[in-house]
SELOKOL-779170 format. One line per field, with one value per residue (C-alpha): residue number from 0; residue in three letters; x, y, z. Coordinates in steps of 0.2 Angstrom, whole numbers, plus 5000, padded with zeros to 4 digits. Layout:
BEGIN
num: (NUM ...)
residu: (Ala ...)
c1: (X ...)
c2: (Y ...)
c3: (Z ...)
//
This chain:
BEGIN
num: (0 1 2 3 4 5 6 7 8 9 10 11 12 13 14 15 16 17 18 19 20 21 22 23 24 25 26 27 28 29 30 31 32 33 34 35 36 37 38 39 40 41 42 43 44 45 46 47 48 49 50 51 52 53 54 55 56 57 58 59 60 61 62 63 64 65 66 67 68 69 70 71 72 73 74 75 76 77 78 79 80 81 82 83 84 85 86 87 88 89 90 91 92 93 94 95 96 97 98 99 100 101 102 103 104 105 106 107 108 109 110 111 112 113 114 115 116 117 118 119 120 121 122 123 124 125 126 127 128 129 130 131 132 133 134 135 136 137 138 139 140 141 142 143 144 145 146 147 148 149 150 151 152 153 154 155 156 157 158 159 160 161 162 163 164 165 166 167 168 169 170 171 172 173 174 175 176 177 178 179 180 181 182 183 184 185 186 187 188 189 190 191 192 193 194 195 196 197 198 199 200 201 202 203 204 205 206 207 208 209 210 211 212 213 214 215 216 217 218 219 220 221 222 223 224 225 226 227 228 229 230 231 232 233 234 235 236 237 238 239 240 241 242 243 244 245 246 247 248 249 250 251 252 253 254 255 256 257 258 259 260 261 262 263 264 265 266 267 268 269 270 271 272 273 274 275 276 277 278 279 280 281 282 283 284 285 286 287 288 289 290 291 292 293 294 295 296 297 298 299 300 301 302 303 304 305 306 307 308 309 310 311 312 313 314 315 316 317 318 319 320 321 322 323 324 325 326 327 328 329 330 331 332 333 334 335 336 337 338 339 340 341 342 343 344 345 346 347 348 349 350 351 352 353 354 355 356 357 358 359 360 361 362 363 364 365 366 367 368 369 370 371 372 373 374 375 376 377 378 379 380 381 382 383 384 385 386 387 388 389 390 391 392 393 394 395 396 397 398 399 400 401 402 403 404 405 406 407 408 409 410 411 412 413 414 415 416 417 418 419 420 421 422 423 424 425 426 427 428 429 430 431 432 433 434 435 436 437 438 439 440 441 442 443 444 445 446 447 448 449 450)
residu: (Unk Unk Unk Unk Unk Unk Unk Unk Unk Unk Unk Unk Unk Unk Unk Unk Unk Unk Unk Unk Unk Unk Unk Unk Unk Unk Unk Unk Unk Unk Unk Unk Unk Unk Unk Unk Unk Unk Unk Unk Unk Unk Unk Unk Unk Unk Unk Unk Unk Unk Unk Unk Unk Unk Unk Unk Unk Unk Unk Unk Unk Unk Unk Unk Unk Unk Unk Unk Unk Unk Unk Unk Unk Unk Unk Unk Unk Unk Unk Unk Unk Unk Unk Unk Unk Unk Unk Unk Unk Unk Unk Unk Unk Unk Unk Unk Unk Unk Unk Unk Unk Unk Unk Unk Unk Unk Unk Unk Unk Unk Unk Unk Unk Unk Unk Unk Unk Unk Unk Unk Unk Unk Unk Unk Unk Unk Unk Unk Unk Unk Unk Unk Unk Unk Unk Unk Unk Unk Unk Unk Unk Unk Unk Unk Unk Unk Unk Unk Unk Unk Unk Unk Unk Unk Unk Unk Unk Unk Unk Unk Unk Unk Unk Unk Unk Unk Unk Unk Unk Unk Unk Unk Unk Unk Unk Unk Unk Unk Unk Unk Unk Unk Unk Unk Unk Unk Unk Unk Unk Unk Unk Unk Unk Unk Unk Unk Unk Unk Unk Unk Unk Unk Unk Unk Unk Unk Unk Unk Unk Unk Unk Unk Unk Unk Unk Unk Unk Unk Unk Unk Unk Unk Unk Unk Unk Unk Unk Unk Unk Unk Unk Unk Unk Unk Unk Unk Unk Unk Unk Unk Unk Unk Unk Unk Unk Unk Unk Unk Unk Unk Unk Unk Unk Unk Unk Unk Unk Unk Unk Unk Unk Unk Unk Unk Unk Unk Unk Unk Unk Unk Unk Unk Unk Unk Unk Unk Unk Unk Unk Unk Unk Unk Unk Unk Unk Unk Unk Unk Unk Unk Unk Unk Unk Unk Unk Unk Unk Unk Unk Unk Unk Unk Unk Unk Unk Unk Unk Unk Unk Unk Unk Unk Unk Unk Unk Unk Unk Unk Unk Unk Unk Unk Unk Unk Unk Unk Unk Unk Unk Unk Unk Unk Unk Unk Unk Unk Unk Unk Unk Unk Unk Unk Unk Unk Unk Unk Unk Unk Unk Unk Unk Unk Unk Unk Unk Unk Unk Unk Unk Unk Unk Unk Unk Unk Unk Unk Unk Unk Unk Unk Unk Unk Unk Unk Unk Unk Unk Unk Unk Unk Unk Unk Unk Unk Unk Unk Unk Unk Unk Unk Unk Unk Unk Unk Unk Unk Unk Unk Unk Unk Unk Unk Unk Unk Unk Unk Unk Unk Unk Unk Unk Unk Unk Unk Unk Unk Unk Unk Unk Unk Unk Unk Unk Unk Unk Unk Unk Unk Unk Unk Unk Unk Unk Unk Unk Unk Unk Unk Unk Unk Unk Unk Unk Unk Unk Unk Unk Unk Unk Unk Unk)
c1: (5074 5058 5051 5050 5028 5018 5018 5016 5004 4985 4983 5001 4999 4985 4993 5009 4997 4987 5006 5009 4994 4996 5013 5007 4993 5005 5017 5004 4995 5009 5015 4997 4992 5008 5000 4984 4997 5006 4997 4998 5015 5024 5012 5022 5036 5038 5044 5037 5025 5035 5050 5035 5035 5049 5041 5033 5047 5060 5048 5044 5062 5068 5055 5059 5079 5075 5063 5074 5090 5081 5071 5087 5094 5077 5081 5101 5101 5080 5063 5061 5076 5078 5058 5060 5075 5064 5051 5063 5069 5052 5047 5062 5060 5041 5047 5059 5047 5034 5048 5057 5057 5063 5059 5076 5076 5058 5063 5078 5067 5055 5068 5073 5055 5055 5070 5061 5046 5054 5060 5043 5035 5047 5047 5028 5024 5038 5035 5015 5019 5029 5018 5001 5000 5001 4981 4979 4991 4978 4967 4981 4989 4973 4967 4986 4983 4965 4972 4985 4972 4961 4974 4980 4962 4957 4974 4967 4950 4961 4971 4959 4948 4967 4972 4952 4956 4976 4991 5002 5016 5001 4999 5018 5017 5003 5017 5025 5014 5010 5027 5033 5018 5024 5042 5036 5027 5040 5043 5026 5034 5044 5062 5068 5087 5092 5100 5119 5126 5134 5126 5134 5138 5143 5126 5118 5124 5121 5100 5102 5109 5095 5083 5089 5093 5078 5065 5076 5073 5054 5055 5061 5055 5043 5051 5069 5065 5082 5090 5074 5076 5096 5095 5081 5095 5107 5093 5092 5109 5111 5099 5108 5123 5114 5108 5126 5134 5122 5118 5126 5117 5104 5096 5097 5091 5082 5073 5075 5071 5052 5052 5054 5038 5024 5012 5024 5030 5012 5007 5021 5017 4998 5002 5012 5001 4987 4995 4999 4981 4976 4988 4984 4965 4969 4978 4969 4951 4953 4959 4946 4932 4941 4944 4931 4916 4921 4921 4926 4939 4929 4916 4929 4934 4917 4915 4931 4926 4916 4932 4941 4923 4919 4935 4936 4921 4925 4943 4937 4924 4938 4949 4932 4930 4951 4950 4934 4939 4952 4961 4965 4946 4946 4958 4952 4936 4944 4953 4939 4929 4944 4946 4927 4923 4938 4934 4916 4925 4935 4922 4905 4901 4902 4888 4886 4878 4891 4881 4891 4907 4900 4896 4908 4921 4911 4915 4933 4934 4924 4934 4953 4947 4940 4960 4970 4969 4968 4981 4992 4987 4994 5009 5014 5007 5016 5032 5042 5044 5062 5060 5046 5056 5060 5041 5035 5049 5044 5025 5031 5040 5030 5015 5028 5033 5016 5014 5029 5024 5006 5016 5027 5014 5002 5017 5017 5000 5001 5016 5010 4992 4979 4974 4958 4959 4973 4965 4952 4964 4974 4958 4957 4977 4973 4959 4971 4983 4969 4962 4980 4981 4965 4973 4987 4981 4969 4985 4988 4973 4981 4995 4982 4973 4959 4962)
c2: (4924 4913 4899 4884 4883 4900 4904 4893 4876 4876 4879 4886 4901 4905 4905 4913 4927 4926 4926 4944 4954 4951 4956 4971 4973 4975 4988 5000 5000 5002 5019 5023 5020 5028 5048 5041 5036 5051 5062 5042 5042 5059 5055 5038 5041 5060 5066 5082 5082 5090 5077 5062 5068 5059 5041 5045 5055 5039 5025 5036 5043 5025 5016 5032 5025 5007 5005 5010 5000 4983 4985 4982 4969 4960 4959 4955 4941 4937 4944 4930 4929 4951 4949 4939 4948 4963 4954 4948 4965 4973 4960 4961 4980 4980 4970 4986 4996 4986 4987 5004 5013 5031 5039 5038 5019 5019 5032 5021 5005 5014 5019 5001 4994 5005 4997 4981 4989 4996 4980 4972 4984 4984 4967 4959 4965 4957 4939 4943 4943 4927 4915 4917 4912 4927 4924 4931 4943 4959 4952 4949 4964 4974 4965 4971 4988 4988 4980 4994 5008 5001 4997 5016 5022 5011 5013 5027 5017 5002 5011 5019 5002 4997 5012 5012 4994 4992 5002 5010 4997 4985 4993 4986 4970 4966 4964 4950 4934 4937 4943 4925 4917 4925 4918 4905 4903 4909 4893 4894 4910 4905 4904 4914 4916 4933 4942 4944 4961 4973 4986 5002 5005 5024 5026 5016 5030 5043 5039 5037 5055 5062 5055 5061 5078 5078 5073 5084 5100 5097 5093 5112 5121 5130 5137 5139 5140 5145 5130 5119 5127 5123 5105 5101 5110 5098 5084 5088 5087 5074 5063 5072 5064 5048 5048 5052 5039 5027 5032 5018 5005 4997 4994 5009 5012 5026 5014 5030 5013 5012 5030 5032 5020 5034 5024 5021 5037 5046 5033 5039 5059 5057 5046 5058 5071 5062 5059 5077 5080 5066 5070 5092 5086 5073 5087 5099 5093 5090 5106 5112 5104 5109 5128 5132 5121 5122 5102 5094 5081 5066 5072 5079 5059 5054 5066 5062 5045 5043 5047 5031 5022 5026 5023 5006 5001 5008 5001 4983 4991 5001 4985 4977 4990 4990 4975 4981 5000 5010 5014 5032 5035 5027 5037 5054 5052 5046 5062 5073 5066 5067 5087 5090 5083 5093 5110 5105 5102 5119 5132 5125 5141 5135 5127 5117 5104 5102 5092 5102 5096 5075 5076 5083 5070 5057 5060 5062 5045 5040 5047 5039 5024 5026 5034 5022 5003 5007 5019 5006 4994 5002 5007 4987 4979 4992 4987 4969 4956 4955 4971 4971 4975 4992 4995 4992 5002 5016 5014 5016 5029 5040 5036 5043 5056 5065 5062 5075 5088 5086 5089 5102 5113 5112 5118 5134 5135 5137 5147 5159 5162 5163 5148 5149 5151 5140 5123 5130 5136 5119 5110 5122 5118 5098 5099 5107 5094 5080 5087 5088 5070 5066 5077 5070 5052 5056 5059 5040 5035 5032 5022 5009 4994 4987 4972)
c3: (4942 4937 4949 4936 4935 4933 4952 4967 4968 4974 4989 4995 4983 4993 5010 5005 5000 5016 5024 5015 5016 5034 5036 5025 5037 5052 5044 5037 5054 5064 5054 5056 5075 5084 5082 5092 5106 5107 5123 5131 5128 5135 5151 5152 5149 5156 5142 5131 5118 5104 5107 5106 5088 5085 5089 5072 5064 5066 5060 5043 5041 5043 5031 5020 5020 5017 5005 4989 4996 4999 4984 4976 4990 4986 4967 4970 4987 4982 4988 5001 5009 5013 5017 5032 5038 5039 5046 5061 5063 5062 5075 5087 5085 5092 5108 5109 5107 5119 5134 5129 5149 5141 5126 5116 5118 5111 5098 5093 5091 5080 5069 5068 5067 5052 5043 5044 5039 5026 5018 5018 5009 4995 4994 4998 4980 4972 4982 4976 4959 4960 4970 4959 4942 4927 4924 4944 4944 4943 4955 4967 4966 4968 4985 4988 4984 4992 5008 5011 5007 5022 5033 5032 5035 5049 5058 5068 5074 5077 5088 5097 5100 5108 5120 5127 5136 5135 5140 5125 5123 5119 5102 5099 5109 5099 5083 5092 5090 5073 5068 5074 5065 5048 5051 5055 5038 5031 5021 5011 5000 4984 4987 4970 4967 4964 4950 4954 4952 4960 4973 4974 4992 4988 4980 4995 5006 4992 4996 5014 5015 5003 5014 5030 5024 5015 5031 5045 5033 5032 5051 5053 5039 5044 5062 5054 5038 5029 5039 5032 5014 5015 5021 5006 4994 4999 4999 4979 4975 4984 4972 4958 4964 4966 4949 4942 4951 4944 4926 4919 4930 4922 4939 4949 4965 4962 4946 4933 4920 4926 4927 4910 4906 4905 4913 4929 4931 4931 4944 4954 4952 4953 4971 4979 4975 4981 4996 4999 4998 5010 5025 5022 5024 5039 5050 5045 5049 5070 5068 5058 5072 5088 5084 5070 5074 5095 5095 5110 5104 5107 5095 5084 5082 5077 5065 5057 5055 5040 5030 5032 5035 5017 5010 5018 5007 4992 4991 4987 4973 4965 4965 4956 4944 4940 4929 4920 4915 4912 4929 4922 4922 4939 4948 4937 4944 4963 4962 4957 4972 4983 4977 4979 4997 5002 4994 5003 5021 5018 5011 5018 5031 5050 5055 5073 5065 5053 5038 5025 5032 5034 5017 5010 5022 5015 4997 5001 5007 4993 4980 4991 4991 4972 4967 4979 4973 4954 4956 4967 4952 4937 4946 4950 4934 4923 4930 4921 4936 4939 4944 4956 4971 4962 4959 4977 4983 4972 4978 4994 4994 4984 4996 5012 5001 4998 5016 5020 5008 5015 5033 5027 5019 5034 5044 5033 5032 5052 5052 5041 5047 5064 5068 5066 5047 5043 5044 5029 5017 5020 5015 5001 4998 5000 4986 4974 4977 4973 4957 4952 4956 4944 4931 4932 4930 4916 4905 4906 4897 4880 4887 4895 4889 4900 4910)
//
């Protein structure tokens, strides 16, 4: 499974990367710009706002399905081939989406938007690693890690600049042309055969239903929570089926063979539990502005802003500093900031100015975008090539994964308390969850060499 130079000829290596990142672009935004749309949407389309849920729900359940399974198909049919396919579906899907006239057509096309989705981010890692040569291969992988750190934190303000001069289907329509520019491109990416074997169709099912079970019983955990508590049980023996059926596989689909690397496997833990911090903190703060600090919503956006504004400018530094020093220390100190500017957001008495709160925002974006791309780095390089589809797979998936605990505990949290003090003690909660992220990572230190 080796092209026959080290990576693609000067200058086509350079625009099969260019290809990717945008195709990366495009996915990241588009499970980040739906939530802004939301109110837009259930005026449209008549329909009410807790059902609208689902326009998210469907595209993150479905990129939850698809990313272990065509990690694998990547690796078995190869990466180009099962990258363009989700590429196609992910752009047929937008149009879907763009046209939908009710909610459960549009609902349906984000759950297929999110296959394709799914596929490209398993596999845009993999085609990465195998179109620049070996000496590239950090760099590249951290402006990959960096672009999807910024694209998840200006997804919001992107999708905002959209709704103020364009109706909602515009922030699918938009998909279309550049989808179609990638395929069309298509050709630049290295054509790699893959590694015949045999997928295991009752463990492919054995994932799908862990995932399913797993997302509808966070869905309802927290109004029915013996249903929720049930459908998670199953979830968990589900995987342990999965795991069973393929012990003897020397390529699962759930990669138990990176996870045993140390290095891997910490990546993985300290991501999701980064990523539970980051989506406690990003629901809890409008919250936090509307109902403790008496924020009209408009002003509650501004304030929210310098988050992803500082994360977007520390990314590209981070990925600098990757190469130079030990991502442990990176992503232990990315934590640490992370855990700070949140425990500064939640604690800080009210105050209508709300300076304690911007600073402490502000190091909280520092300290994700400090975590993020050396994080995303470690995880990728610490993987062996063949396999990459499995690795960027698993990079995704942990990333969604935090994502729901983060949404599952703020449930609770709301559940469980008024509201007016439930959106501090989930700031408090998302703090823990980032200095365990930096603790986490600091183990990793002996099992790194620098660059």
């Amino acid at each position: 499974m080796s092209l026959s130079h080290d990576g693609l000829p000067s200058p086509r290596r350079y625009l099969a990367v260019g290809v990717l990142l945008m195709t990366l672009v495009l996915v990241v935004l588009d499970g980040a710009i739906a939530n802004v749309a939301l109110p837009s949407i259930a005026a449209s389309l008549g329909a009410n706002a807790s059902d609208t849920v689902w326009v998210v729900s469907s595209y993150q359940l479905a990129v939850l399905v698809a990313l272990l399974p065509c990690g694998a198909l990547g690796e078995i049919h190869g990466p180009r081939r099962v990258f363009l396919i989700g590429v196609a579906l992910f752009t047929v899907a937008s149009a879907a989406c763009a046209f939908a006239g009710n909610l459960p057509i549009l609902m349906a096309a984000r759950f297929a938007q999110g296959l394709g989705a799914g596929a490209i981010m398993a596999l845009a890692t993999m085609n990465l690693r195998f179109a620049v040569p070996q000496r590239l291969l950090g760099t590249i992988i951290g402006v990959n890690a960096m672009t999807i750190a910024i694209s998840a934190a200006a997804g919001p303000g992107i999708a905002g600049a959209i709704l103020s001069v364009a109706s909602w289907p515009w922030l699918f329509a938009v998909n279309i042309p550049l989808g179609a520019i990638v395929l069309l491109c298509g050709g630049l990416l290295g054509h790699l055969q893959g590694v015949k074997r045999q997928l295991n169709v009752t463990a492919l099912l054995a994932n799908t239903l862990m995932f399913i079970l797993f997302f509808s019983g966070a869905e309802r955990i927290a109004s029915a929570p013996i249903s929720g508590s049930l459908l998670i049980g199953c979830s968990i023996l589900s995987l342990i089926a999965l795991l069973r059926l393929e012990r003897n596989n020397t390529a699962p689909i759930v990669p138990t063979d990176l996870l045993a690397a140390p290095a891997f496997r910490v990546a993985v833990i300290a991501s999701v539990a980064c990523f539970t911090g980051q989506m406690l903190g990003y629901v809890a703060l409008p919250f936090y502005l509307q109902h403790s600090l008496h924020m009209s919503p408009v002003l509650a956006g501004l304030y929210m802003m310098p988050w992803p504004a500082a994360t977007i400018i520390m990314a590209p530094i981070s990925g600098r500093l990757a190469g130079r020093v030990k991502t442990a220390w990176l992503c232990a100190a990315g934590g640490a900031l992370l855990a700070t500017g949140l425990l500064i957001a939640g604690l800080c008495p009210p105050d209508p100015r709300a300076i304690g709160f911007l600073v402490g925002t502000i190091i909280a974006g520092v300290g994700f975008g400090l975590f993020q791309t050396p994080n995303n780095r470690i995880l990728l390089l610490s993987a062996p090539k063949a396999r990459s589809g499995a690795a960027g797979a698993m990079q995704g998936t942990a990333r969604l994964l935090g994502q729901t605990f983060g949404a599952i505990s703020m449930s609770i949290i709301f559940e469980t308390m008024p509201q007016t003090g439930a959106p501090s003690v989930a700031l408090v909660l998302a703090g823990i969850c980032a200095a365990v992220s930096g603790g986490v990572s600091l183990s990793r230190a002996r099992y790194e060499v620098v660059g």
